[in-house]
C-alpha positions as CSV (number, residue, x, y, z in Angstrom):
1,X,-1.6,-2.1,-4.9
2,X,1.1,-3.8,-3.0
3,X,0.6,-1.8,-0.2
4,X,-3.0,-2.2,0.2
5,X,-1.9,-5.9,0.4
6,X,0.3,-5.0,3.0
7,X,-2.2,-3.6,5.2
8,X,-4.6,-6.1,4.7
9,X,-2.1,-9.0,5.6
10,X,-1.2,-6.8,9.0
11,X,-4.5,-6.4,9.5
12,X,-5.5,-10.1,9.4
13,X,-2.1,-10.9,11.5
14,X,-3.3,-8.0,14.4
15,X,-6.9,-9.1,14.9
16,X,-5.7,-12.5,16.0
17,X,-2.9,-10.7,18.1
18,X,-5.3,-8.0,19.7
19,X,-5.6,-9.7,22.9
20,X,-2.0,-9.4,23.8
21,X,-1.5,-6.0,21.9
22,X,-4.0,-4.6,24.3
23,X,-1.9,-4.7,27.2
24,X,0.7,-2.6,26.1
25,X,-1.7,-0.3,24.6
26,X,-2.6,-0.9,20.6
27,X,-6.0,-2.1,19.5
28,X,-7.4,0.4,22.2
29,X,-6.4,3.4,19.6
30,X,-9.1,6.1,18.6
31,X,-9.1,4.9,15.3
32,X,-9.7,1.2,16.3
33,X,-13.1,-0.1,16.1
34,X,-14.8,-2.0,18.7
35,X,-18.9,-3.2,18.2
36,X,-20.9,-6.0,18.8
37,X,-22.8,-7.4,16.0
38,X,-25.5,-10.4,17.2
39,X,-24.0,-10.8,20.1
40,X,-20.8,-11.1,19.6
41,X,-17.8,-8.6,20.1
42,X,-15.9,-7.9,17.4
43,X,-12.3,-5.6,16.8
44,X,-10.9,-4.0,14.0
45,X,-7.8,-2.2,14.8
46,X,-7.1,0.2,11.5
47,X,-5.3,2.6,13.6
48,X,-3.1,0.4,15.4
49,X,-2.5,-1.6,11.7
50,X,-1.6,2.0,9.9
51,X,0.6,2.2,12.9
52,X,2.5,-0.7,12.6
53,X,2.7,-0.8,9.1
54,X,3.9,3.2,9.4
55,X,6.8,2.1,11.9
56,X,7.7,-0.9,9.8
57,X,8.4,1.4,6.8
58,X,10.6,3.5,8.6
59,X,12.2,0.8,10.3
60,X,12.3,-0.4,6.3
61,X,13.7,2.3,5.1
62,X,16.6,3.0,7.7
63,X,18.3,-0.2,7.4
């Protein structure tokens, strides 16, 4: 449970951060969804999240 928390939270934190991620490469991973719904453009970067939350947990559990 706490780590579906996690994810969420990092999830919220990268869609507001997606714009600047982009340039060195995250939100524009294959599992990161990108559609337009009513006309407006809309990003949901799981892959880039799972990502992040994967390198935080082994940053984690290193130190």
């Amino acid at each position: 449970m706490r780590w579906l928390l996690t994810i969420l939270i990092a999830l919220m934190v990268l869609m507001t951060l997606v714009p600047s991620l982009e340039k060195i490469g995250l939100g524009r991973l294959p599992g990161d969804l990108n559609f337009t719904v009513f006309g407006k453009h809309v990003r949901i970067p799981v892959a880039s999240t799972i990502l992040i939350v994967l390198g935080s947990y082994l940053i984690g559990r290193l130190i």
